[in-house]
C-alpha positions as semicolon CSV with decimal commas, in nm:
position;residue;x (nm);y (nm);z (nm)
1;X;11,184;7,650;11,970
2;X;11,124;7,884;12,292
3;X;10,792;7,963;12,403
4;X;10,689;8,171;12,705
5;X;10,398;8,005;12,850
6;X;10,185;8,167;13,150
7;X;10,081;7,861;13,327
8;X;9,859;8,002;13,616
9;X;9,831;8,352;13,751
10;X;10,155;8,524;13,836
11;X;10,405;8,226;13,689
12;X;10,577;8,250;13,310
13;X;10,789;7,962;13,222
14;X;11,013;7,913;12,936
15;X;10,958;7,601;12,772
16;X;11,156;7,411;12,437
17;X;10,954;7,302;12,189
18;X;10,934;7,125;11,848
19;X;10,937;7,322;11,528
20;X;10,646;7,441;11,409
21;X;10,432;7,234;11,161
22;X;10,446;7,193;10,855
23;X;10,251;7,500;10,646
24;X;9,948;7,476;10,473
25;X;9,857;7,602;10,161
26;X;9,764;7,927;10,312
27;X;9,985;7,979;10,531
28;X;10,313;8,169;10,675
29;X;10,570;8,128;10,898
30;X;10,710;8,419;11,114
31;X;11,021;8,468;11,294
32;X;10,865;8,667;11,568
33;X;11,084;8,973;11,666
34;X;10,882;9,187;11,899
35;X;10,558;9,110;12,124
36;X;10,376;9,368;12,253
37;X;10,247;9,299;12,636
38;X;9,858;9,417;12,652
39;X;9,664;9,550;12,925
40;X;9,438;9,230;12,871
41;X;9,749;9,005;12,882
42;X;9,832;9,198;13,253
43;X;9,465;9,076;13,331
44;X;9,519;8,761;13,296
45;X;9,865;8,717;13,434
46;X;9,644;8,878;13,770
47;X;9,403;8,627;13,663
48;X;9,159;8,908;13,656
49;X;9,049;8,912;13,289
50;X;8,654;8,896;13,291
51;X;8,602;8,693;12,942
52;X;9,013;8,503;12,930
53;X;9,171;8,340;13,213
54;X;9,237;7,976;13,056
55;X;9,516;7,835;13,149
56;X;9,787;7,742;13,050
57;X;9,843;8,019;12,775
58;X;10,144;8,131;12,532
59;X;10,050;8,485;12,545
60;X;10,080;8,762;12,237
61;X;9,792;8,914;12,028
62;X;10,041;9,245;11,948
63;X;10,372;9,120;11,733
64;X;10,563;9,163;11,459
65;X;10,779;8,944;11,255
66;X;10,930;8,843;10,964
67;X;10,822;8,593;10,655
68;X;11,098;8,284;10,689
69;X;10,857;8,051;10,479
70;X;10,481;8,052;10,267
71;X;10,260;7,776;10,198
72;X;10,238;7,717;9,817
73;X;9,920;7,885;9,757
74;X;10,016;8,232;9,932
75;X;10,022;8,477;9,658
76;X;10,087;8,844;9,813
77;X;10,325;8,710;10,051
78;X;10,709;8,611;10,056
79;X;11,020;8,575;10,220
80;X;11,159;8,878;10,377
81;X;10,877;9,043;10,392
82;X;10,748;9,219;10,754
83;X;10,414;9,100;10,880
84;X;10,207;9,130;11,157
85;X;9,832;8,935;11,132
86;X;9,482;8,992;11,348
87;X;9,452;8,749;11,595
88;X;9,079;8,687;11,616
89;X;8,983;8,339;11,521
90;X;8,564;8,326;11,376
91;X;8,342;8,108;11,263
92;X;8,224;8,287;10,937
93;X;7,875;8,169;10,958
94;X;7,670;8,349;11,272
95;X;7,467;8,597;11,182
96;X;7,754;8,895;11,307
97;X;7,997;8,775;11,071
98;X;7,732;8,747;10,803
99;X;7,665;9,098;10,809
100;X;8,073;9,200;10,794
101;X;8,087;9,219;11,180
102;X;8,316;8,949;11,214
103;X;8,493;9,112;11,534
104;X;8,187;9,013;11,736
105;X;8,111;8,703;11,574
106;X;7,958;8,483;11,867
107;X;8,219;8,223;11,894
108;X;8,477;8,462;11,914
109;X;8,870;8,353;11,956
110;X;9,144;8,553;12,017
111;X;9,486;8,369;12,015
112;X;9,701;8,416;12,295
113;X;9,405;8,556;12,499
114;X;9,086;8,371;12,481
115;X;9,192;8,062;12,225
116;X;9,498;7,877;12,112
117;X;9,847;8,006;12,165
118;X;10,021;8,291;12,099
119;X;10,260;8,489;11,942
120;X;10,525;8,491;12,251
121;X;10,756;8,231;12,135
122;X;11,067;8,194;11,818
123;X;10,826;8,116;11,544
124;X;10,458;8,192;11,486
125;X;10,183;8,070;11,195
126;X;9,945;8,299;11,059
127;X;9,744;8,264;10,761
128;X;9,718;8,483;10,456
129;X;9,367;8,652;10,470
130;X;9,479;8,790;10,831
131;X;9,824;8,895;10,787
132;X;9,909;9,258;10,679
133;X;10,178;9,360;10,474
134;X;10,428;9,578;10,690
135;X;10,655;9,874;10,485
136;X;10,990;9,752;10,519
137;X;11,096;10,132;10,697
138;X;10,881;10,029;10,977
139;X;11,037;9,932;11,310
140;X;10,985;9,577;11,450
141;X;10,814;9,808;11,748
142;X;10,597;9,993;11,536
143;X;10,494;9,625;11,351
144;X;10,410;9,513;11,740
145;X;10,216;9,838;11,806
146;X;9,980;9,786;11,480
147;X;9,722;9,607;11,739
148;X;9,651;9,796;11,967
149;X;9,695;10,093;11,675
150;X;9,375;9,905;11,528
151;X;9,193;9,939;11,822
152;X;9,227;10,338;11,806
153;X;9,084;10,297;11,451
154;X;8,816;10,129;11,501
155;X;8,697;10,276;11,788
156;X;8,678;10,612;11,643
157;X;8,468;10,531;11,369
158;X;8,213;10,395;11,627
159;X;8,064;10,701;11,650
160;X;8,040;10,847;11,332
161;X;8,180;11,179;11,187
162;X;8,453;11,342;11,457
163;X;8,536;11,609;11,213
164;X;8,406;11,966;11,405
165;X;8,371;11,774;11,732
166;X;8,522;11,809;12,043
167;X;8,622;11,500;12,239
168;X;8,694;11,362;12,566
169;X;8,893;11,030;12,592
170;X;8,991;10,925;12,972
171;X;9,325;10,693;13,003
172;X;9,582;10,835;12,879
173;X;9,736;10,468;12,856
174;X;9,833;10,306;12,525
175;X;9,497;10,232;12,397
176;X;9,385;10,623;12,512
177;X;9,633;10,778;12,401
178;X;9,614;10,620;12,072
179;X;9,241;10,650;12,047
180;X;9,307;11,025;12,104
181;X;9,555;11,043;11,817
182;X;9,312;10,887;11,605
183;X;9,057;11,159;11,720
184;X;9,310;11,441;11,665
185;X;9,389;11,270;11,283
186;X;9,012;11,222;11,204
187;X;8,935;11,620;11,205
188;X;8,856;11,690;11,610
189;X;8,789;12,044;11,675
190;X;8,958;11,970;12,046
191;X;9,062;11,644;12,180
192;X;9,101;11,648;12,582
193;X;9,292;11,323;12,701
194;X;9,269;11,279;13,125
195;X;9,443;11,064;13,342
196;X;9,581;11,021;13,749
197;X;9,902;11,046;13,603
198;X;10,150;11,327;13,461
199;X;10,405;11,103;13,291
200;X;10,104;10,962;13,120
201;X;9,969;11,305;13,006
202;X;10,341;11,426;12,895
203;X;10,386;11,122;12,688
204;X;10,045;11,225;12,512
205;X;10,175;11,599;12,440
206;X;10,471;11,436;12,294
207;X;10,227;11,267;12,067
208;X;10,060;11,570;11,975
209;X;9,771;11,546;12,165
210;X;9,823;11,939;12,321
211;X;9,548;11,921;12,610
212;X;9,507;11,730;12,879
213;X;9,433;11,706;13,286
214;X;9,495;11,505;13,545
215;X;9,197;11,419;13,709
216;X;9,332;11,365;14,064
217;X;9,378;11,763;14,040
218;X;9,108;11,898;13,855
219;X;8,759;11,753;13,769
220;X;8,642;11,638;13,429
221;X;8,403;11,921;13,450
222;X;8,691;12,202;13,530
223;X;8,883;12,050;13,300
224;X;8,656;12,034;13,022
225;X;8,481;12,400;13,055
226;X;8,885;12,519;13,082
227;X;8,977;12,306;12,696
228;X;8,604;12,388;12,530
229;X;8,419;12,676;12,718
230;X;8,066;12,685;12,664
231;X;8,102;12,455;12,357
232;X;8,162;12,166;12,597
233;X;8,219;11,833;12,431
234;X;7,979;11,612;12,190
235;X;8,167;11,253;12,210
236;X;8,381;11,058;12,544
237;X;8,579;10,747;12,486
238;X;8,616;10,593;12,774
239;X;8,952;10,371;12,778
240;X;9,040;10,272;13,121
241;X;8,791;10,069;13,246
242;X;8,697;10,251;13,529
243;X;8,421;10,315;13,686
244;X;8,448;10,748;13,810
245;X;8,613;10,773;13,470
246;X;8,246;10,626;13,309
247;X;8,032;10,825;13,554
248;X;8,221;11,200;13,463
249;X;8,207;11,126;13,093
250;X;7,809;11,048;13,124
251;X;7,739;11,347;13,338
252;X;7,969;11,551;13,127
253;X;7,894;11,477;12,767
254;X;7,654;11,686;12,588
255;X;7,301;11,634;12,567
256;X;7,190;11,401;12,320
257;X;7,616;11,296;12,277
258;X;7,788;10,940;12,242
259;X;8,034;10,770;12,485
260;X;8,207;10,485;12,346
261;X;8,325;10,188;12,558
262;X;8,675;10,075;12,501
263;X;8,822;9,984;12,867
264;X;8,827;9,681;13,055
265;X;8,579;9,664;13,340
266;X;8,717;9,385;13,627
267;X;8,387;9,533;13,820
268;X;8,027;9,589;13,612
269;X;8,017;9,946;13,648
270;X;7,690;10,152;13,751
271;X;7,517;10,346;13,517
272;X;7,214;10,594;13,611
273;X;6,971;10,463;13,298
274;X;6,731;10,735;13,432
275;X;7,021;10,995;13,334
276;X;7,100;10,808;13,011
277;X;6,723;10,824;12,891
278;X;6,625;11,155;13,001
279;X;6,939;11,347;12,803
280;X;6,922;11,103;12,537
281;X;7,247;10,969;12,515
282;X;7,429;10,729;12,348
283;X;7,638;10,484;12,476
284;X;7,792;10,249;12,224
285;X;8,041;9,973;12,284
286;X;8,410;9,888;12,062
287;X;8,552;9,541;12,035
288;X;8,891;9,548;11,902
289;X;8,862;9,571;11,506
290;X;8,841;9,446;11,155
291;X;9,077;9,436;10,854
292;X;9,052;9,736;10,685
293;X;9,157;9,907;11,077
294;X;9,456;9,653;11,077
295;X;9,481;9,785;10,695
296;X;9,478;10,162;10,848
297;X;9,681;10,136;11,112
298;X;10,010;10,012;10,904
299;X;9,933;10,298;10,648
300;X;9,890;10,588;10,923
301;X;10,176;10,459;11,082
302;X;10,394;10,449;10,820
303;X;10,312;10,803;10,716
304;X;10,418;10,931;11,062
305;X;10,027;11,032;11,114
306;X;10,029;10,818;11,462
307;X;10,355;10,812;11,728
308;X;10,487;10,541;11,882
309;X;10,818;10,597;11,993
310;X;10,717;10,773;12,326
311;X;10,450;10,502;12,402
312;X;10,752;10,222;12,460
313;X;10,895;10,229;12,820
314;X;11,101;9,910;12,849
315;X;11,218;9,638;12,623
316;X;11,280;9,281;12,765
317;X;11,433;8,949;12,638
318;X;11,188;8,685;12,590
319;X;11,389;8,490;12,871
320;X;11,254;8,736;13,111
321;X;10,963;8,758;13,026
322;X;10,805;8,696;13,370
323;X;11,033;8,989;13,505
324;X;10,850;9,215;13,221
325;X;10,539;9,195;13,379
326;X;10,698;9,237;13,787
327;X;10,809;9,586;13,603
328;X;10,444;9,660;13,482
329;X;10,372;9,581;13,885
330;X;10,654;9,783;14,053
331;X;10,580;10,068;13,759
332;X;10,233;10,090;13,724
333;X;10,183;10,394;13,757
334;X;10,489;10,492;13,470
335;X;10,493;10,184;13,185
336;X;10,301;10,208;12,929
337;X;10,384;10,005;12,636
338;X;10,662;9,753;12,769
339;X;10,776;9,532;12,426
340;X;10,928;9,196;12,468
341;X;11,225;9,121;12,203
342;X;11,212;8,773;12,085
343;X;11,472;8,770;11,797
């Protein structure tokens, strides 16, 4: 069996390896088709990530596959069957996951990130109370997409109702410009996606996401009295990880309005607490999801409600896997979602 294996910062290796176990009870056994490379998985190849860099690491936390075998005591499961599974690994007894807020729980795993191995190899084991049931119409892309699909979900419920509201989400990478579909789906009055680049911002209009603005052209605050007038907007997401993206969604969200934290911050950012008290804001952080997002994200998916078809820019064997992430370097600015094809 092939695995792709980052060993150190900027080196993948191919590597043969046994089989895969046997199963237990509870158990599958996936013939991995598609893996998904992550923003967080480009951290760490940089060996930038702030809370992963162990290495070595078989990478993939966003995959799809198909059933090939099920423990004896997997009941909704079989053969045949498209899957994809969470990847966070918990302990089930700190006081987070007591209380149902399990992606949090303090001894937090997530395979092929911050834990055991990943999905980026021939054959994959997940068990039964993670895995999700994938419609059998659904692309092996679209199966690979459901993670970072999740994230969208669950990040928009952070903040309560949308419906009425007009939001602001900066990045209009994968995770942006599906948090912004999810914004758009959940009742928005106007959803205003921003980013340094135009590709980026096309690729959103294609997924219905009508108004946007480059920010290396016109400011968040031009931009945002142009979309919502003197309504301006009630709720930011901020998914970039950036720190002048953070700083114009604080100055520019509404009085007493919520900015949720999805990006990835290499640097701590600044934030002026004196401006954060005295307009009464809130500023709420998102860590990936839980089921019932993984749950959501198949079903809205499957009904067409969220795109993914402009989101993929490249596809890759799993043989060249390194040269998948030289493309992300040489095309920064342009890839998106690149999608490694394993079977």
């Amino acid at each position: 069996m092939r695995q792709a294996v980052l060993t150190e910062p900027y080196n993948v290796i191919l590597r043969d390896v046994p089989p895969p176990r046997e199963l237990k009870p509870n158990e599958l056994l996936l013939k991995i088709h598609r893996v998904g490379v992550c923003g967080s998985d480009v951290h760490m190849y940089y060996g930038k990530h702030p809370f992963a860099n162990t290495y070595p690491m078989i990478q993939g936390h966003e995959y799809g596959g198909e059933i090939v075998r099920v423990g004896s005591a997997v009941k909704d499961f079989s053969p045949g069957m498209k899957a994809t599974a969470r990847p966070h690994l918990v302990c089930g007894h700190c006081a987070p996951c007591l209380r149902g807020q399990y992606n949090v729980c303090q001894n937090l795993r997530v395979e092929g990130c911050a834990g055991p191995e990943g999905s980026a190899q021939e054959y994959f084991i997940i068990p039964e109370d993670r895995a999700v049931h994938i419609p059998d119409h659904m692309t092996y892309d679209q199966v690979a997409m459901i993670e970072p699909i999740a994230v969208g979900a669950h990040s928009t419920r952070r903040p309560g109702s949308l419906e009425g509201k007009n939001v602001v989400v900066t990045g209009a990478g994968t995770i942006g410009n599906l948090v912004a579909q999810f914004a758009v789906a959940r009742g928005a009055k106007k959803v205003l996606i921003t980013d340094l680049v135009d590709s980026k911002l096309d690729i959103a209009r294609q997924c219905g996401i009508h108004e946007t603005a480059n920010t290396a052209k016109e400011t968040l605050a031009d931009a945002a009295k142009r979309v919502f007038g003197s309504d301006g907007f009630q709720v930011g997401f901020e998914a970039v990880g950036a720190q002048p993206a953070l700083t114009d969604l604080i100055a520019g969200v509404e009085n007493g309005g919520t900015v949720v934290i999805i990006g990835v911050y290499v640097r701590n950012p600044v934030v002026n607490m004196g401006f954060l008290g005295e307009h009464e804001l809130n500023v709420l952080g998102s860590m990936m999801y839980r089921h019932e997002d993984y749950l959501e994200a198949v079903d809205w998916t499957a009904k067409g409600i969220i795109k993914t078809t402009p989101l993929i820019s490249r596809h890759f064997p799993l043989e060249q896997y390194h040269d998948a992430y030289k493309f992300i370097e040489a095309h920064s600015d342009q890839a998106v979602k690149v999608m490694i094809d394993v079977a």
